[in-house]
N, C-alpha and C positions, 0 to 999 in steps of 0.2 A: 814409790814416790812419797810426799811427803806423810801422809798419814795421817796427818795431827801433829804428830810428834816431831818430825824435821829433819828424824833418823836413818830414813830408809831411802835410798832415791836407788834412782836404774842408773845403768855403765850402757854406755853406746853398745855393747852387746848384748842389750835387751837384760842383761843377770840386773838383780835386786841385789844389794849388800844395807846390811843393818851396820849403820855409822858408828850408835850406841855401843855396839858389843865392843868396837875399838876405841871406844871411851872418846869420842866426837863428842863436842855439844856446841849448837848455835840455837839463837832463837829462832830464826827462821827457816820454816821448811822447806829444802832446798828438792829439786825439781831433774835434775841431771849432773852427773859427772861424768869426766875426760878426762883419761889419761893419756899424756902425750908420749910417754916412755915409760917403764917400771915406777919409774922414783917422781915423776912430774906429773902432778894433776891439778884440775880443775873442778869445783863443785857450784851449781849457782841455783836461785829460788826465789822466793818473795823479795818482797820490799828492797830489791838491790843488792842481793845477796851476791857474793861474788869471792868463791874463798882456793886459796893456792896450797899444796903441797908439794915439798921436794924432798919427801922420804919415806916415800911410798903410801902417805896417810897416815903415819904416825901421829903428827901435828900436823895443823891447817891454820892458815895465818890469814885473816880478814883481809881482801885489799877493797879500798874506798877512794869513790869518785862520786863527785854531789852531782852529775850529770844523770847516774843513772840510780840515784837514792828512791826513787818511787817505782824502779822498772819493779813486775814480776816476769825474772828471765826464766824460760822455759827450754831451754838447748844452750847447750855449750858445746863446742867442738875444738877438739885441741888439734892442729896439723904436725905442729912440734914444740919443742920445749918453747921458744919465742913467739910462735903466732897460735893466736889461739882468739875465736870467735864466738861471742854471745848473743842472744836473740830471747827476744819478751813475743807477748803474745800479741801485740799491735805493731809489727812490722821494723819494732828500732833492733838494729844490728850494731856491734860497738864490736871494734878490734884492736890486738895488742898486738905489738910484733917486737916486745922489748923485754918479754916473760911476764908482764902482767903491771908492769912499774905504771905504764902511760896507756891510755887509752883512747881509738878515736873513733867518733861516730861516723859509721858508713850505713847509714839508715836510708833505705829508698823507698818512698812515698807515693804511690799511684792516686790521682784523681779519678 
């Protein structure tokens, strides 16, 4: 997970990968990645962190929505390369189903 550093997070199969060694850098410490296929992933974590790959991790390219600039998301789950689900630690759920372009809040709320 994040460490401090922002480099190391867990893969849905519990393994730890250091992001560092593949020359990653984000400021913030991100918390879970999903790969939806070899080459399509997802990485997310603090302050709205929410970052995409389509080359197995080589590069990772920022995507931003001011909806969720304050989330710290804690799970990401990729189903496939288009839908792919994010969750913070106060119950908001945000979903893409267009590879990561648009994003919609499916957040359920209990009283």
């Amino acid at each position: 997970m994040g460490g401090g550093s922002g480099r190391s997070s867990r893969h849905d199969d519990g393994s730890r990968e250091d992001l560092a060694r593949r020359g990653f850098r984000h400021r913030e410490d991100l918390s879970s990645v999903s790969f939806c296929n070899p080459q399509v992933g997802y990485a997310v974590g603090n302050s709205g962190a929410v970052l995409r790959t389509t080359d197995a991790g080589a590069t990772w390219v920022t995507l931003s929505d001011p909806s969720y600039s304050g989330s710290n998301f804690s799970t990401v789950t990729c189903i496939d390369a288009a839908h792919t689900w994010i969750i913070d630690g106060y119950g908001y759920v945000s979903t893409t189903s267009d590879g990561g372009d648009t994003w919609q809040d499916n957040s359920v709320f209990l009283d």
